[in-house]
Legacy VTK file of the C-alpha trace (Angstrom):
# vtk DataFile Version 3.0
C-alpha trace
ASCII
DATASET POLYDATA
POINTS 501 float
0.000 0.000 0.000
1.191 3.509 -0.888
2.809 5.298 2.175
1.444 8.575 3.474
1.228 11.616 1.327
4.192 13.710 2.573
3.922 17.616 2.866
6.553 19.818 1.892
8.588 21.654 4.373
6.890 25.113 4.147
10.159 27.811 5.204
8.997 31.092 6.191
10.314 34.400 8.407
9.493 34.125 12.189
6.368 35.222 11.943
5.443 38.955 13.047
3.963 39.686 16.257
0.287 41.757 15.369
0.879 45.324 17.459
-1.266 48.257 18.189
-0.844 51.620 17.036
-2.518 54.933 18.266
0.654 57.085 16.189
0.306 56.611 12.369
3.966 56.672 11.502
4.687 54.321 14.176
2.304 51.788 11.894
3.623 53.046 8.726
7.274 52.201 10.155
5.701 48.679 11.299
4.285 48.157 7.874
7.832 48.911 6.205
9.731 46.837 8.525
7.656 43.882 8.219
7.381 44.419 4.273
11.558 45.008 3.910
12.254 41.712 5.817
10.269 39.425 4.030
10.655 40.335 0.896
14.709 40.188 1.571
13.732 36.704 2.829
12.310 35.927 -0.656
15.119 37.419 -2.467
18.015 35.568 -0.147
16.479 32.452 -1.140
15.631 32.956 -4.837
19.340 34.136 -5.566
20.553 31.359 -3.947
18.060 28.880 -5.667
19.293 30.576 -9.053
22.966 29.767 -7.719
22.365 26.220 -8.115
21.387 26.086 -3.962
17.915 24.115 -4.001
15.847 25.200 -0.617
15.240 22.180 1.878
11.410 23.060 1.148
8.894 25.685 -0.648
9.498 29.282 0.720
6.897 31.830 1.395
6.572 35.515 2.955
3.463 37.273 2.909
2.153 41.102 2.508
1.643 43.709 6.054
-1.869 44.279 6.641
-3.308 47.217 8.580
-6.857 46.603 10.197
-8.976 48.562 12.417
-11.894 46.993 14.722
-14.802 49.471 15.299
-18.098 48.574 17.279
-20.239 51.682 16.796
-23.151 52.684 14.835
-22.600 56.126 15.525
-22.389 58.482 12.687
-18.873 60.522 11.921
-19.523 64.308 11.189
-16.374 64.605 8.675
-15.645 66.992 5.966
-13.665 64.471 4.584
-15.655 61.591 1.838
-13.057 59.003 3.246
-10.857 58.358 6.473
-13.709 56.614 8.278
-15.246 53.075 7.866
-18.862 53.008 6.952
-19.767 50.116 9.345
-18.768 48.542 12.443
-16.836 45.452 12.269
-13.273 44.156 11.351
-11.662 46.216 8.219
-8.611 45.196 6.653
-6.153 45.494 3.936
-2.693 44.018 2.529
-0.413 46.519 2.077
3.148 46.755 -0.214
5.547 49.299 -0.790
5.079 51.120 2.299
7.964 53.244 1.448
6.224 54.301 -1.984
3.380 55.065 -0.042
4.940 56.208 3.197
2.836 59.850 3.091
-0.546 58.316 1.319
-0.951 55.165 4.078
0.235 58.084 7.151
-2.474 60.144 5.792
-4.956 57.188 5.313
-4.616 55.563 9.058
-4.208 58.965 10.808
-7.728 59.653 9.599
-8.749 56.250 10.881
-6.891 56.719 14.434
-8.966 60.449 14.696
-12.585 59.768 13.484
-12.693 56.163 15.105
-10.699 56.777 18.862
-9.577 53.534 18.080
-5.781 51.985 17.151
-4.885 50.253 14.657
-3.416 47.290 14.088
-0.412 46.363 11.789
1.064 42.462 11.161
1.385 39.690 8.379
-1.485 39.075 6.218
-2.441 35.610 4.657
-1.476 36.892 1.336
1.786 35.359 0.370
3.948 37.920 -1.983
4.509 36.334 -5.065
8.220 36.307 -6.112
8.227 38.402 -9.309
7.414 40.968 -6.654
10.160 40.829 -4.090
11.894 42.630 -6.772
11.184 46.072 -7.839
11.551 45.562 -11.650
12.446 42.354 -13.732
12.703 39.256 -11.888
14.094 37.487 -14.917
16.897 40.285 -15.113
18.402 40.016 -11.781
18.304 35.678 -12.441
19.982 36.146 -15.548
22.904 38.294 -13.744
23.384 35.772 -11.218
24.223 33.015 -14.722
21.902 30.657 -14.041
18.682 32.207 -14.619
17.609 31.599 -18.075
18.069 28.010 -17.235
16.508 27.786 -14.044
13.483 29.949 -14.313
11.021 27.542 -15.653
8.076 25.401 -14.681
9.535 24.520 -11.493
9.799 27.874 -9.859
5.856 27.405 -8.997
7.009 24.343 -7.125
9.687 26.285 -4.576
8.306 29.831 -4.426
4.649 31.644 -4.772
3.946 33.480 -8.318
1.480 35.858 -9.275
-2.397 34.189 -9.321
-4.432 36.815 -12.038
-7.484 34.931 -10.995
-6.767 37.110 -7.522
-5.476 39.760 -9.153
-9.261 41.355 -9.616
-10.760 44.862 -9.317
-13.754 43.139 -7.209
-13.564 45.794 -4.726
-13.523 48.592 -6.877
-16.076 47.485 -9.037
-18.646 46.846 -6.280
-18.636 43.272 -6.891
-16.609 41.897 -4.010
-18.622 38.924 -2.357
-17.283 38.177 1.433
-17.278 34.598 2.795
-18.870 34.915 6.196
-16.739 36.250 8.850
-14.150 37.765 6.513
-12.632 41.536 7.849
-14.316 43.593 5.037
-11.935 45.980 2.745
-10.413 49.025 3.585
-8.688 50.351 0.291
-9.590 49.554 -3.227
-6.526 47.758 -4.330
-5.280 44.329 -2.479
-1.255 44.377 -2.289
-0.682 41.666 -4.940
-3.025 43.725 -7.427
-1.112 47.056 -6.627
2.168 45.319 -7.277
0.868 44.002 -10.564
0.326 47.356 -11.624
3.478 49.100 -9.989
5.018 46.994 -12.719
2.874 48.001 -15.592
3.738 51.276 -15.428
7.264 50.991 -15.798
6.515 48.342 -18.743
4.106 50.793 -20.333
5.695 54.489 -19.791
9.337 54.317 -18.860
9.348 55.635 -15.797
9.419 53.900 -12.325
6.653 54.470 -10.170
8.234 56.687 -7.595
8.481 59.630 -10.083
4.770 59.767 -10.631
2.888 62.976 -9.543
-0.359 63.414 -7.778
-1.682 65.384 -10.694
-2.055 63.820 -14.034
-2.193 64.880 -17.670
-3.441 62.013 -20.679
-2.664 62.987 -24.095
-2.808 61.137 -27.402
-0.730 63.253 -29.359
3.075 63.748 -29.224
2.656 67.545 -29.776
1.785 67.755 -26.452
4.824 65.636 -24.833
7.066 68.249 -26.694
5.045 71.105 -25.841
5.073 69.570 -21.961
9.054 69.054 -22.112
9.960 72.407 -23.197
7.751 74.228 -21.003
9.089 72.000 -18.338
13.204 72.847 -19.127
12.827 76.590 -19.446
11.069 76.292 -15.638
14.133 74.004 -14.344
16.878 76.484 -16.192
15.122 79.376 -14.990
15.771 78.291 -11.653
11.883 78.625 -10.809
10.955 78.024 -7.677
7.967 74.923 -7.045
9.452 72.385 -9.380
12.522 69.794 -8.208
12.941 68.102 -11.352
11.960 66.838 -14.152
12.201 62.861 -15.286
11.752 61.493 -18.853
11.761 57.499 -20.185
14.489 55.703 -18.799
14.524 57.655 -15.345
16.097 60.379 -16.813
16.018 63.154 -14.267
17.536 66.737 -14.540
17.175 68.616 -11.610
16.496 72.584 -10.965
19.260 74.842 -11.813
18.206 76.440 -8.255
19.619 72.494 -6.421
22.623 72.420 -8.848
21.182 71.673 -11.802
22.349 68.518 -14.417
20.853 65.755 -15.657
21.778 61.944 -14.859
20.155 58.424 -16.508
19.882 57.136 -19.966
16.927 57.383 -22.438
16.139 53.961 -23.575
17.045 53.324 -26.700
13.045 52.226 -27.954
10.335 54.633 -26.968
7.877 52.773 -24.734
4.618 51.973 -25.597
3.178 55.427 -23.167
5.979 57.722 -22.288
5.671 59.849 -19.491
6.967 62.616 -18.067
6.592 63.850 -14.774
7.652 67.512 -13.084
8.061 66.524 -9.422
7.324 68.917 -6.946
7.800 68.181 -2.953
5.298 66.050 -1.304
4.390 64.840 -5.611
2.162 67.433 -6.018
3.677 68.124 -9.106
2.181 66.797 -12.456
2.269 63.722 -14.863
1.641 63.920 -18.309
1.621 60.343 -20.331
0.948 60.099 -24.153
-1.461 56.955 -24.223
-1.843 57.026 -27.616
-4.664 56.326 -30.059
-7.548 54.027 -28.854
-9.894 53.331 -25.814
-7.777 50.292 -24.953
-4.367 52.119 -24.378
-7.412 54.469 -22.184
-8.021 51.991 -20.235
-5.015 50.337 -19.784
-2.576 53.094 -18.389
-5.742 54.248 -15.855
-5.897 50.839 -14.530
-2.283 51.238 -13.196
-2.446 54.783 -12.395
-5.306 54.664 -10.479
-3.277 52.487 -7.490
-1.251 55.410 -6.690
-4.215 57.435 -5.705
-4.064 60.611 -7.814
-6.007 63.690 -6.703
-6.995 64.255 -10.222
-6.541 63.309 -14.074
-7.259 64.908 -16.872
-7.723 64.359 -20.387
-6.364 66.707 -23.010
-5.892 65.867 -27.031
-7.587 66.418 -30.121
-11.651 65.469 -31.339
-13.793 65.757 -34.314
-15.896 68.759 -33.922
-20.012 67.282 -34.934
-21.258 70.032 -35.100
-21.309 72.832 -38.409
-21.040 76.106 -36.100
-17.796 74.956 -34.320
-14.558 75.810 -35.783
-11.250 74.516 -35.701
-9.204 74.797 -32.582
-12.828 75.371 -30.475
-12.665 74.167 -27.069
-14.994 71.056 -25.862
-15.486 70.861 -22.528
-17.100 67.152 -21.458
-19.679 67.222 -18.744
-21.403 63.957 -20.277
-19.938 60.993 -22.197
-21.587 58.199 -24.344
-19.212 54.803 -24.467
-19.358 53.602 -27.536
-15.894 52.019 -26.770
-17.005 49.303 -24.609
-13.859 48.762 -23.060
-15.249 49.080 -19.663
-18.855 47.354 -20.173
-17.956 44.590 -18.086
-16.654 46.532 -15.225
-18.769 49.721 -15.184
-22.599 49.010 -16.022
-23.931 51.144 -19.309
-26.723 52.178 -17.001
-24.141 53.935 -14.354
-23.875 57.501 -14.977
-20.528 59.279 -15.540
-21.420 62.768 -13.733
-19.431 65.828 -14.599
-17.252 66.890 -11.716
-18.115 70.685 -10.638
-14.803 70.979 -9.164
-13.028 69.879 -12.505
-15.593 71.753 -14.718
-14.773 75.049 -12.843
-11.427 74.864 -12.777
-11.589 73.891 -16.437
-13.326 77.025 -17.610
-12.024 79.571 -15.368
-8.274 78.231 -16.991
-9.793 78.786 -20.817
-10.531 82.194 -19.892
-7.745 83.101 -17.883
-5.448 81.992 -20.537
-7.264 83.107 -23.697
-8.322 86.348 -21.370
-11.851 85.859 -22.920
-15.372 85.859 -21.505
-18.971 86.227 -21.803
-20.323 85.130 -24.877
-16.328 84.988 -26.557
-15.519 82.440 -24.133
-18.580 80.324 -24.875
-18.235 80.839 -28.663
-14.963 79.345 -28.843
-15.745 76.752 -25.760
-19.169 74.648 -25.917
-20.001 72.562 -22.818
-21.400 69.167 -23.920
-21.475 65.296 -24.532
-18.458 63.315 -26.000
-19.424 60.083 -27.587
-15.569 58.206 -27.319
-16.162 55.143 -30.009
-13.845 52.031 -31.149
-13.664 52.451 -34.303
-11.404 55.234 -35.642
-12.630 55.022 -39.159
-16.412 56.023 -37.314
-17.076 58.834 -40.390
-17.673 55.772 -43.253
-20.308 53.951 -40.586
-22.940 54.223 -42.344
-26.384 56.355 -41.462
-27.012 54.184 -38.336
-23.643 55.629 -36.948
-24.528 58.803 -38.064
-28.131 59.114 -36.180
-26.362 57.432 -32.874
-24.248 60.393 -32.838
-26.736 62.863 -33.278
-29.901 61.168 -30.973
-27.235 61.483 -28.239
-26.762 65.035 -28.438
-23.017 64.469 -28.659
-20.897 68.015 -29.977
-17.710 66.500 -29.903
-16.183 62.470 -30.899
-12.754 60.985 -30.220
-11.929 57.280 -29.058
-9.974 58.115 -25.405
-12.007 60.182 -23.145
-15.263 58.453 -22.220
-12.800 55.155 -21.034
-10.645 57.670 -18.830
-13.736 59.396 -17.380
-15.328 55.791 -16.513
-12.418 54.495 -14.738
-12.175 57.254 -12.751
-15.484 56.906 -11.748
-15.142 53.581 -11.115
-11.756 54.185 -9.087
-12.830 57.359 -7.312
-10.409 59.493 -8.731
-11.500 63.146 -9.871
-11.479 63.476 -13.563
-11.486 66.020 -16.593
-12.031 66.032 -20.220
-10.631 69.264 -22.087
-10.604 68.954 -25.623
-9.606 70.605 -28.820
-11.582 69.937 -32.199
-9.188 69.113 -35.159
-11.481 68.253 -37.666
-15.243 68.022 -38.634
-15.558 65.589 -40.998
-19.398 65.819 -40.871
-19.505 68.668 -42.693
-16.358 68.926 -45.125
-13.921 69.590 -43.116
-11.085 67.096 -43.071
-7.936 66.772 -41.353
-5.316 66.616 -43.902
-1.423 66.739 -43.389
-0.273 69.828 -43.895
-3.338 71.457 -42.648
-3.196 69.564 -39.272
0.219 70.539 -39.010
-0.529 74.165 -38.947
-3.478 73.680 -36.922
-1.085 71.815 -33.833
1.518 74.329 -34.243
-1.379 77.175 -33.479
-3.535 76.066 -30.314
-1.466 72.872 -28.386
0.808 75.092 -26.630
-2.666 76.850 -25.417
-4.190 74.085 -25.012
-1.479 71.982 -22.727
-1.236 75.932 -20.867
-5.064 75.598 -20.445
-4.550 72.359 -18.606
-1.371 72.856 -16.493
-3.514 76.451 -14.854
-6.398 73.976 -14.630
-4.444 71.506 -12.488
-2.669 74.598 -10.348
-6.728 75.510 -9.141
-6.888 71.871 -8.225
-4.049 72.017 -6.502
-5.448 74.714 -3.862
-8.169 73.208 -3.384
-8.745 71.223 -0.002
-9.286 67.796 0.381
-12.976 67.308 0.972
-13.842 69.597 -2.247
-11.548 67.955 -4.310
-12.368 63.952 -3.135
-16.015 64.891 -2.654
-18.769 62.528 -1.959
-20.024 62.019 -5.362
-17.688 59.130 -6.321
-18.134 57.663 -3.518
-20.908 54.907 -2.663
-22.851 54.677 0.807
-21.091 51.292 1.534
-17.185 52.887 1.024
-13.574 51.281 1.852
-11.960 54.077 4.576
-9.044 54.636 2.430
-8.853 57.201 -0.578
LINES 1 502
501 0 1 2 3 4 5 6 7 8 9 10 11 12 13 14 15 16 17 18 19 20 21 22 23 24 25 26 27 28 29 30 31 32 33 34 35 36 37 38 39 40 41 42 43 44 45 46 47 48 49 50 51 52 53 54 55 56 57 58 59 60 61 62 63 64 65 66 67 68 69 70 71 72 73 74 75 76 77 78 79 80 81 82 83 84 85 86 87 88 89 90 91 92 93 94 95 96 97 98 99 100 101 102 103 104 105 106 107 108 109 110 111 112 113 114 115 116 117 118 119 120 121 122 123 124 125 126 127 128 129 130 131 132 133 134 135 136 137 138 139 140 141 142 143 144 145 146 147 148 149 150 151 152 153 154 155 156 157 158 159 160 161 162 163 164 165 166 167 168 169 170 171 172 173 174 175 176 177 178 179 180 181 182 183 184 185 186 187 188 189 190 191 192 193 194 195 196 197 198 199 200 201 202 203 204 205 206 207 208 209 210 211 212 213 214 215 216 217 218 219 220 221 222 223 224 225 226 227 228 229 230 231 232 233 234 235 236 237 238 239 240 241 242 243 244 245 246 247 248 249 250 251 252 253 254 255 256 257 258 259 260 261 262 263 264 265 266 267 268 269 270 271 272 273 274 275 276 277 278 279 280 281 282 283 284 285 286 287 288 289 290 291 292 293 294 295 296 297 298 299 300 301 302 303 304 305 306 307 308 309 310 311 312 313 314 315 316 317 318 319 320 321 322 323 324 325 326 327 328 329 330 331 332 333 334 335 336 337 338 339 340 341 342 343 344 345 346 347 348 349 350 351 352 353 354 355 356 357 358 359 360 361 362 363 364 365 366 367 368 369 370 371 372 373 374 375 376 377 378 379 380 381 382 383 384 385 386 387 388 389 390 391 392 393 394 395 396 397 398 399 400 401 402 403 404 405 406 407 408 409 410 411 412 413 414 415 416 417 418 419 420 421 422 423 424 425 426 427 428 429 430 431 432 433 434 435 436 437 438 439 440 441 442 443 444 445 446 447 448 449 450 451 452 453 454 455 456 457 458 459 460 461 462 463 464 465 466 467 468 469 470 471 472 473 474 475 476 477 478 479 480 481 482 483 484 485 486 487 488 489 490 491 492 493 494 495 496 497 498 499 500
């Protein structure tokens, strides 16, 4: 008869003592110190695994988790839309890269501490860190510099260390489809560790740039007139010496620094353009802004906001070119969004057709006070060359040879303005509670004649983008002054909320 099935030897840290916290940077510390040592754990034994040193068993190290315990009912009286759990009971999240997120979780369980008169409590989670991300970048780089990687890094990795599980990788939370076996601490920030991770990665896949450059405030664009409009505006600040910016940091990490801290520039541009380059002025505390060129199409839309939206932006913004619908708009008019019809469907799964995507007063404000400040219009002027209106955002670029049915679509919505990216960056920042924007500049109106040929377009970019990306930047600056509970107001929010922004 066959023997006993044998378990392997499971080899782990010593496992972390779960202490209370009534001083948020005393957690935050906890959070980092458990985080550092376990993922040095993983890394200690994967380099020596890769070194030819096979592990006496399968090693594992999971994720921090902060939770707070509440027991009352009563009602919190804050300014704030977040910072407060909506229900008593056990709340809970896994947490990584504490030290990316060092003033974002202080801010987040400070809030919780205040409103609740409660501590917190930090420890390990039962969420083991998968081993692609104990490392910052490319796991299969740092095997191959050891020699052995290439050769080693195959199917039996899975049977000596954790890997990434997609299946758990889901946006559940966020999409208000998360369903709790009984008994289970419910959620206290959107994002799970192992799904933050996943996306912490993305970015520098996608746009070049590691994650630690990116700014609070955050420009989409789908045309590189902007990116060069962006960068120069960006160097004459730094050699200028102008106080507010630190730096500035292209593809590749590239960072030159204000002439007013010494000036100079250090890194190498990679020698491909990524997929999205961005670009990021960094001012203290990243309140500085982002601007990424996404590209042509609702699925590069979607793609880049599904990754931005874990580092918890105070606002995006979409700025780039559309196809004016109707005949009394004229090139270079201004379109500002305040409804959207998704005809891109790269969100239907996530986001219901049926949920609304509400224009944001604090966004539309600060959107239309920067058109006139900058063009130093008003009154009827203003609204002559800026309409307020719906953008349909379709997936199919060649929309004008539809056919009629396309045609009345277009005009039974009401729509004044059509492009392929905006309605997909609106939605997920509905759906990930981030404050969002839609500025945009019409091109072309093929509707009635009016083409966009080479050399005209040409002209037409070299007229309005530098106003237009000026527009946006002043937009952002409002935003910036704005407090908190204006800014993250209520109306993204749902009456069952995580605590956490």
């Amino acid at each position: 008869m066959p023997g006993p099935k044998m378990h392997p030897v499971l080899l782990t840290p010593p496992p972390a003592v779960t202490e209370a916290f009534t001083d948020a940077d005393a957690a935050v510390a906890r959070l980092e110190e458990i985080y550092a040592r376990n993922t040095q754990f993983l890394r200690s034994h994967f380099e020596a695994y890769v070194n030819g040193k096979p592990p006496a068993g399968r090693i594992r190290a999971n994720y921090p988790f902060v939770r707070i315990t509440t027991s009352s009912h009563v009602r919190l009286d804050s300014r704030l839309a977040f910072g407060f759990v909506a229900a008593p009971g056990i709340h809970q999240t896994s947490v990584t890269r504490p030290d990316l997120f060092r003033n974002y979780l202080t801010e987040q369980i400070r809030l919780l501490i205040e409103n609740h008169g409660v501590a917190v409590e930090v420890g390990e989670s039962c969420e083991t860190i998968p081993i692609h991300f104990a490392y910052r970048r490319d796991i299969n780089v740092e095997a191959a510099l050891s020699g052995n990687g290439p050769s080693i890094l195959g199917a039996s990795l899975r049977d000596v260390f954790d890997v990434p599980d997609l299946a758990a990788m889901d946006d559940a939370i966020a999409n208000g489809t998360l369903e709790l076996p009984p008994g289970a601490p419910e959620p206290l920030a959107l994002f799970r560790a192992a799904r933050v991770d996943y996306s912490l990665r993305r970015l520098y896949h996608y746009t070049g740039t590691d994650p630690e450059h990116f700014q609070n405030f955050v420009i989409f664009t789908n045309y590189q007139f902007y990116v060069d409009a962006f960068i120069a505006l960006c160097q004459e600040r730094l050699s200028s010496g102008q106080a507010g910016p630190d730096a500035f940091v292209g593809p590749g990490n590239v960072i030159t620094r204000n002439a007013r801290l010494g000036g100079g520039t250090t890194g190498i541009a990679p020698e491909r353009v990524p997929q999205m380059p961005a670009f990021h002025l960094v001012e203290p505390g990243d309140r500085g802004i982002t601007l990424i060129n996404i590209g042509t199409g609702p699925s590069n839309a979607r793609n880049i906001t599904d990754h931005v939206a874990v580092l918890r932006p105070h606002a995006w913004l979409m700025l780039g070119h559309c196809a004016g619908l109707r005949n009394t708009q004229r090139l270079g008019d201004y379109v500002l969004a305040h409804a959207y019809v998704r005809e891109d469907h790269v969100l239907d799964n996530e986001l219901p057709l049926w949920a609304p995507i509400p224009a944001l007063a604090e966004m539309q404000v600060a959107l239309e006070g920067a058109v006139g400040e900058v063009t130093g219009l008003s009154g009827f002027d203003l609204k002559r060359l800026m309409r307020t209106g719906t953008v349909a955002s379709v997936d199919n670029r060649n929309w004008e040879i539809g056919g009629r049915s396309t045609i009345r679509r277009l005009s039974q919505s009401r729509a004044i303005a059509l492009d392929m990216e905006s309605a997909a960056i609106a939605a997920n920042g509905f759906r990930f509670r981030v404050p969002y924007g839609t500025l945009l500049c019409v091109s072309d109106k093929p509707l009635h004649g009016e083409l966009k040929l080479a050399g005209m377009a040409s002209e037409f970019y070299r007229q309005r983008v530098g106003q237009h990306l000026e527009i946006g930047l002043k937009a952002l600056e409002t935003l910036k002054l704005q407090e908190s509970e204006r800014l993250h107001s209520r109306k993204l929010r749902s009456f069952a909320e995580v605590a956490f922004q």
